[in-house]
C-alpha positions as CSV (number, residue, x, y, z in Angstrom):
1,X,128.4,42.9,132.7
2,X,128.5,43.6,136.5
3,X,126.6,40.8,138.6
4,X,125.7,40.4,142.5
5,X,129.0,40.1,144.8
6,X,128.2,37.9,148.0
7,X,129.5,40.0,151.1
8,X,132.8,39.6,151.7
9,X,133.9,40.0,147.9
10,X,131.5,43.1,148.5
11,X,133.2,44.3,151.2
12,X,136.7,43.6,149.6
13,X,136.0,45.4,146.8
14,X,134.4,48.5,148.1
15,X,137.5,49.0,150.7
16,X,140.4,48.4,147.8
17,X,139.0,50.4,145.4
18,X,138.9,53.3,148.1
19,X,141.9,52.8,149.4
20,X,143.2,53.0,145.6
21,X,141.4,56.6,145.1
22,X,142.8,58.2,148.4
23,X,146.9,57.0,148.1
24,X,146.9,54.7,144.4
25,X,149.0,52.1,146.2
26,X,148.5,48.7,144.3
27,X,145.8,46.5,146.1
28,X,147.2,43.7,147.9
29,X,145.8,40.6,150.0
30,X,147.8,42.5,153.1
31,X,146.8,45.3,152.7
32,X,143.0,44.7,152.8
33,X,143.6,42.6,155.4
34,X,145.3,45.4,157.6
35,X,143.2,47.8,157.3
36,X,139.3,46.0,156.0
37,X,139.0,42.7,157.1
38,X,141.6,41.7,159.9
39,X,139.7,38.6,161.0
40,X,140.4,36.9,157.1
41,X,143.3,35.0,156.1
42,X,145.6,37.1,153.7
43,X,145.3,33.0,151.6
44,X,141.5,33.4,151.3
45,X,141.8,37.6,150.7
46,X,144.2,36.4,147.9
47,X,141.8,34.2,146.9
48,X,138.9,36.7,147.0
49,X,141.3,39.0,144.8
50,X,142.1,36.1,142.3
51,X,138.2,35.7,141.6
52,X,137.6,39.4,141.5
53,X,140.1,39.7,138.9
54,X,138.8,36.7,137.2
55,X,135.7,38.8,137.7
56,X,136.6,41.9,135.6
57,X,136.3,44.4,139.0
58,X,140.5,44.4,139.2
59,X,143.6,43.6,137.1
60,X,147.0,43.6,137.4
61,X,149.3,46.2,135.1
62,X,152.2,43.9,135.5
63,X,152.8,40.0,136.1
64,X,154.4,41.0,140.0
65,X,152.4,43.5,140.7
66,X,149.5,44.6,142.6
67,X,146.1,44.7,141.5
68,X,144.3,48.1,140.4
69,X,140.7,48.9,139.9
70,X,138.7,48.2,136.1
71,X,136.6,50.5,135.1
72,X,133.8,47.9,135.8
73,X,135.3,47.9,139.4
74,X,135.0,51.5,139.8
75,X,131.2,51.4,138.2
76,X,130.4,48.4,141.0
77,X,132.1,51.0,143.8
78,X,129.9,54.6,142.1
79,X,126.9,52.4,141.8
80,X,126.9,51.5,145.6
81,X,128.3,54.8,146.7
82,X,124.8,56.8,144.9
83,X,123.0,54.4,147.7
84,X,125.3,55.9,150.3
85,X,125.9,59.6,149.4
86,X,125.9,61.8,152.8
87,X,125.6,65.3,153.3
88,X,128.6,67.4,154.7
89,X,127.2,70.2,155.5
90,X,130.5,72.4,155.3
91,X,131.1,71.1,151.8
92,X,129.6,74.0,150.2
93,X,129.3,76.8,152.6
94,X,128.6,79.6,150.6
95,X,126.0,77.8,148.0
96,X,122.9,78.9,150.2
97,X,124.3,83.2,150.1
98,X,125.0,82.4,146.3
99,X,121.3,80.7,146.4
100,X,119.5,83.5,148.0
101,X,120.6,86.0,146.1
102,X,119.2,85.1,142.7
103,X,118.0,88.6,141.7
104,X,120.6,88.1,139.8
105,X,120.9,87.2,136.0
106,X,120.4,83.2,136.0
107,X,124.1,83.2,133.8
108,X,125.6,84.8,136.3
109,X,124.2,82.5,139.4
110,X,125.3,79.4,136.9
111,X,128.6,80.7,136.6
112,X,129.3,81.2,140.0
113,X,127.7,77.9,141.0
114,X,130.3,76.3,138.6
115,X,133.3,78.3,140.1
116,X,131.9,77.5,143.9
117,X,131.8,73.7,143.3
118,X,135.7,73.9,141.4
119,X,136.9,75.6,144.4
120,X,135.4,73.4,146.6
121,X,135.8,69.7,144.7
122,X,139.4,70.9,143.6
123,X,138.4,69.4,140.0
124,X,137.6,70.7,136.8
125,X,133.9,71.9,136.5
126,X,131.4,72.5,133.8
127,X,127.7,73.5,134.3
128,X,125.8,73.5,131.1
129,X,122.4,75.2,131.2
130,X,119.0,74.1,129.3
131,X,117.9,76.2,126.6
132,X,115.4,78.8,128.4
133,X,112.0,77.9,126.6
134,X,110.3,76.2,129.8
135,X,111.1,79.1,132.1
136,X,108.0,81.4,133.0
137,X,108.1,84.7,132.7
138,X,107.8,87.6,135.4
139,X,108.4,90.7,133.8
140,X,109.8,92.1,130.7
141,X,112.1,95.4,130.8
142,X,113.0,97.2,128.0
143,X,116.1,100.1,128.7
144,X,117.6,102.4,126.2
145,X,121.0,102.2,125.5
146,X,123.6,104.2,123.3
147,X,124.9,103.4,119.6
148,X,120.8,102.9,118.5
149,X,120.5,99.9,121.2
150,X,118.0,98.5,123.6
151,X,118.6,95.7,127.0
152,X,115.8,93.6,127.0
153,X,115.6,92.1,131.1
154,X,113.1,89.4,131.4
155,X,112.3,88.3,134.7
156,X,111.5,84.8,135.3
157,X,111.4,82.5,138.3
158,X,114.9,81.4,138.1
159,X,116.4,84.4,137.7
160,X,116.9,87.0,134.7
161,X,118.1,86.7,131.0
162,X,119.3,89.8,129.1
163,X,119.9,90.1,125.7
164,X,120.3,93.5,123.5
165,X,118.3,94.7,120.5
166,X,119.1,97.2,117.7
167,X,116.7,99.7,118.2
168,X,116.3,103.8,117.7
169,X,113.3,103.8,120.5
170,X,113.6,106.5,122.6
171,X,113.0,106.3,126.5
172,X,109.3,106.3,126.8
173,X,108.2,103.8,123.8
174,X,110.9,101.7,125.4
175,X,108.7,102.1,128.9
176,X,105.6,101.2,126.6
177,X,107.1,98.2,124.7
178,X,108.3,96.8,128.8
179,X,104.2,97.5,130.0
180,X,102.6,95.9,126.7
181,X,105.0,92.8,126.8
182,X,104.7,92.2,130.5
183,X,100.7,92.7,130.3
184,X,100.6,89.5,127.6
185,X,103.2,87.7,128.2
186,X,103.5,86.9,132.1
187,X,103.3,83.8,133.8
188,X,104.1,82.2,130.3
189,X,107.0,80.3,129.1
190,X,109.3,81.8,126.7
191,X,108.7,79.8,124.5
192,X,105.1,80.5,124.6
193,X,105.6,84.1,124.2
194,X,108.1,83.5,121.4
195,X,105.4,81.1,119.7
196,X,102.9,83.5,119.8
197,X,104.6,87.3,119.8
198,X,104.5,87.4,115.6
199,X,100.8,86.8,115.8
200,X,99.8,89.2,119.1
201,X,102.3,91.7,116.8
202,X,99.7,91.9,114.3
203,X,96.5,91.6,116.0
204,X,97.3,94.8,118.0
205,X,99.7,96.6,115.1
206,X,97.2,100.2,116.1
207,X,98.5,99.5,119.8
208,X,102.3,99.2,119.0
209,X,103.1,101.0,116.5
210,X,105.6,103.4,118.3
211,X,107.3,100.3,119.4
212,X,107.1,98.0,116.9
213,X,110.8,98.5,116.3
214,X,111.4,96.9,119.5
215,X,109.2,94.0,119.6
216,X,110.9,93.6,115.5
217,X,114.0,92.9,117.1
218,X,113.1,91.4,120.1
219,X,111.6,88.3,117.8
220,X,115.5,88.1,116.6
221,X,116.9,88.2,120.1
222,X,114.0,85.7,121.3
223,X,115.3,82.9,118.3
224,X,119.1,83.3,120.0
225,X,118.0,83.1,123.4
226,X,116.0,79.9,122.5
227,X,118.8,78.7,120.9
228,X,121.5,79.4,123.5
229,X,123.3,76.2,125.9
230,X,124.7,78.3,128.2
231,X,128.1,76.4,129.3
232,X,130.2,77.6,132.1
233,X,133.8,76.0,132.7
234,X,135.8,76.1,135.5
235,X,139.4,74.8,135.6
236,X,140.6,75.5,139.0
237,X,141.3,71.8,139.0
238,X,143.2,71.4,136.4
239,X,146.7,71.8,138.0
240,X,145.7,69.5,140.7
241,X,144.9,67.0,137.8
242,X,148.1,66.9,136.1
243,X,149.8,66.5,139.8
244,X,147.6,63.4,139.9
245,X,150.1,61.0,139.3
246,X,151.1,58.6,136.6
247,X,148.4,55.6,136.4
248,X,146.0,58.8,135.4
249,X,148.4,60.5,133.3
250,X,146.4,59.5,129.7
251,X,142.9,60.0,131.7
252,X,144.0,63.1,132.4
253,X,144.7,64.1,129.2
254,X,141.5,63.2,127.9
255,X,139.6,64.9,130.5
256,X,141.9,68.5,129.6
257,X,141.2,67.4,125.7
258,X,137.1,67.5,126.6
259,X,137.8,70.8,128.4
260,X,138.8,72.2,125.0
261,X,135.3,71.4,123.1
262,X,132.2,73.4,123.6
263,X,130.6,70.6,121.3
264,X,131.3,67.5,123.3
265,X,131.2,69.3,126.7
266,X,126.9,70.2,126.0
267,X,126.7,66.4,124.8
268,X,128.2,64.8,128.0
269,X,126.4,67.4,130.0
270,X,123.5,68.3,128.4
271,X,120.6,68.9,130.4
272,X,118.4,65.7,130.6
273,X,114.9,66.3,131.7
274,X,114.4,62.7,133.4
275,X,117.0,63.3,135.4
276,X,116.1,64.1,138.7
277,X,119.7,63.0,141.1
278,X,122.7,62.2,141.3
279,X,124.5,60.0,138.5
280,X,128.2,59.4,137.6
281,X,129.1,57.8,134.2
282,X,132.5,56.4,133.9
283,X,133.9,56.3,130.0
284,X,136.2,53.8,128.8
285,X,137.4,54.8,125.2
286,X,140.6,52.3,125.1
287,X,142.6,50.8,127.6
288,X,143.8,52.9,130.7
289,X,142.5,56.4,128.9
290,X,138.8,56.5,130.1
291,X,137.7,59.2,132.8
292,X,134.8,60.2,134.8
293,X,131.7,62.4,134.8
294,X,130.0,63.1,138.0
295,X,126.9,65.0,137.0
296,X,124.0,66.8,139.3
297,X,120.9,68.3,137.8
298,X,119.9,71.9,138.8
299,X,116.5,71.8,139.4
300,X,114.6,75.0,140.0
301,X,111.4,75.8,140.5
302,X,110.9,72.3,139.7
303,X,112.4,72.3,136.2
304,X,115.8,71.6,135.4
305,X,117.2,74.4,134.3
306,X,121.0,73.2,133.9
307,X,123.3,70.6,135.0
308,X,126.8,70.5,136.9
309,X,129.0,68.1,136.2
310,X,132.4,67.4,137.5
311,X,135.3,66.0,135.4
312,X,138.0,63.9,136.3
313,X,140.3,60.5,135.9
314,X,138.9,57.3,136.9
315,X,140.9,57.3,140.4
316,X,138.7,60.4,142.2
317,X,137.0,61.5,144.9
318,X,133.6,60.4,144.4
319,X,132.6,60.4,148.1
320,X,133.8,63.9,148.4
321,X,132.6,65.5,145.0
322,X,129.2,63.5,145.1
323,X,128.5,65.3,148.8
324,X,128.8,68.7,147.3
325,X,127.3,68.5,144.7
326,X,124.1,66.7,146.7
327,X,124.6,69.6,148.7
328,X,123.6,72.0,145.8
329,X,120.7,70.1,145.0
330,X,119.4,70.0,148.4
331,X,119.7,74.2,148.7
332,X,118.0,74.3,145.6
333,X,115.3,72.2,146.9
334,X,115.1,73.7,150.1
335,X,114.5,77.0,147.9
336,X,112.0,75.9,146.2
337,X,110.0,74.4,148.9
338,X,110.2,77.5,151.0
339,X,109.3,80.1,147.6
340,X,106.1,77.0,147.0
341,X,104.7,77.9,150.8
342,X,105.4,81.7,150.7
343,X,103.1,81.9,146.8
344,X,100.6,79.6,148.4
């Protein structure tokens, strides 16, 4: 259980287990001294050390040598780095062009956030977005395709979600189906419209007869939307990972193992709707093979329509990774803000 350091163990602490992220060199009385606190005996650093491994916050691998963060000690270092997080506002230079585009469709904006923040972090990225229920709708579109198919386009605030229908509708009851659907079913959710669309089916059967085909299938396509988690992975990272050195070699390992299941990915990034910031969670399954989670939501039009997540060993770059992905939620906010004062 972490408890309250005094200052100096505080300041000890934070400095070693930094130093430890940026070069892994073992954390020695010297070496804080040199380049922390140069106006304390290397005795009473050792000392401070001793009780900080006593503590939990370090430990030695072997008898002679240096000391190395716990997974407690990197939790006390996260904990007071959340507190501290600045922006840098190069970190992500093309999030706001990415941002301001969204007449895109919202899998394709979530996608390329995911790919943005990998290039940028240089670790493994996953975004995993909500199901779609909560978002509002704008307009419905329904195009004819070839092979006795339909796209359905609906337009919400965040963006747009396709989805294609088996349908023989020709071109103008497709044009019909897009007016009828938009007329009852804007400005509500989707799940709203998916609640209700069996029962506004049969109270206006006379209307939609020439398209009931359409709205048939698009009941079918509505229960898979609902359903769908979209999760996006990027692994530009991953080479940098295995380059990461030898005290993260089992982390590492894990962290590729995760990449490989859908399953557990949605479960240790599933979109949490009390989650409003910035959070990192560092797992610990057995000794030296627990890794880290560094997770953002995405909040748009104030509702969290997916969250970001980095992946990575214990020994990361918090500071670094934790300023880019603030600087996503702080375009996204700045969007929403500016798109609040333009509808009012």
């Amino acid at each position: 259980m972490q408890t309250n350091l005094n200052q100096r163990k505080h300041d000890v602490l934070i400095g070693a287990v930094e130093d430890y992220i940026k070069d892994a060199s073992p954390i020695t009385s010297g070496a804080v001294q040199k380049k922390h606190l140069s106006n304390i005996s290397t005795a009473t650093l050792r000392n401070e050390l001793n009780a900080l491994e006593a503590m939990g916050y370090l430990k030695q691998l072997h008898t002679s040598s240096g000391r190395v963060p716990t997974t407690l000690g990197y939790r006390y270092y996260v904990n007071h780095l959340l507190k501290n997080v600045s922006l840098k506002s190069d970190a992500l230079k093309d999030v706001r062009t990415l941002l301001d585009n969204r007449s895109d469709s919202l899998i394709e904006v979530v996608s390329e956030l995911a790919k943005l923040i990998a290039n940028a972090v240089n670790y493994p990225t996953v975004i995993v977005a909500n199901g779609y229920d909560q978002l509002v709708i704008q307009n419905i579109k329904v195009f004819p395709l070839v092979d006795k198919q339909a796209l359905t386009l609906i337009q919400t605030k965040s963006g747009y979600i396709t989805n294609t229908i088996k349908t023989t509708a020709d071109q103008k009851s497709c044009q019909d189906a897009s007016k009828y659907l938009t007329k009852f079913y804007k400005n509500k959710t989707i799940k709203e419209m998916f609640d209700t669309i069996e029962e506004t089916e049969n109270q206006m059967l006379t209307e939609i007869a020439s398209f009931k085909t359409i709205v048939d299938n698009l009941i079918d396509g509505m229960k898979e939307v609902l359903k769908r988690k979209k999760v996006s992975i990027e692994t530009n990272g991953s080479s940098a990972l295995l380059s990461s050195g030898q005290d993260n070699l089992e982390q590492t390992k894990n962290v590729l193992k995760l990449l490989d299941n859908q399953t557990e990915l949605e479960k240790a990034f599933g979109v949490d709707e009390s989650e409003k910031d910035l959070s990192i969670t560092l797992v610990e399954e057995e000794s030296q093979s627990g890794y880290a989670l560094i997770k953002a939501p995405i909040i748009i039009d104030g509702k969290a329509v997916a969250q970001v997540g980095v992946m990575g060993p214990q020994r990361m770059d918090y500071r670094g990774i934790a300023s880019a992905l603030k600087v996503v939620m702080s375009e996204l906010q700045e969007i929403s803000k500016k798109k609040e004062l333009t509808d009012g």
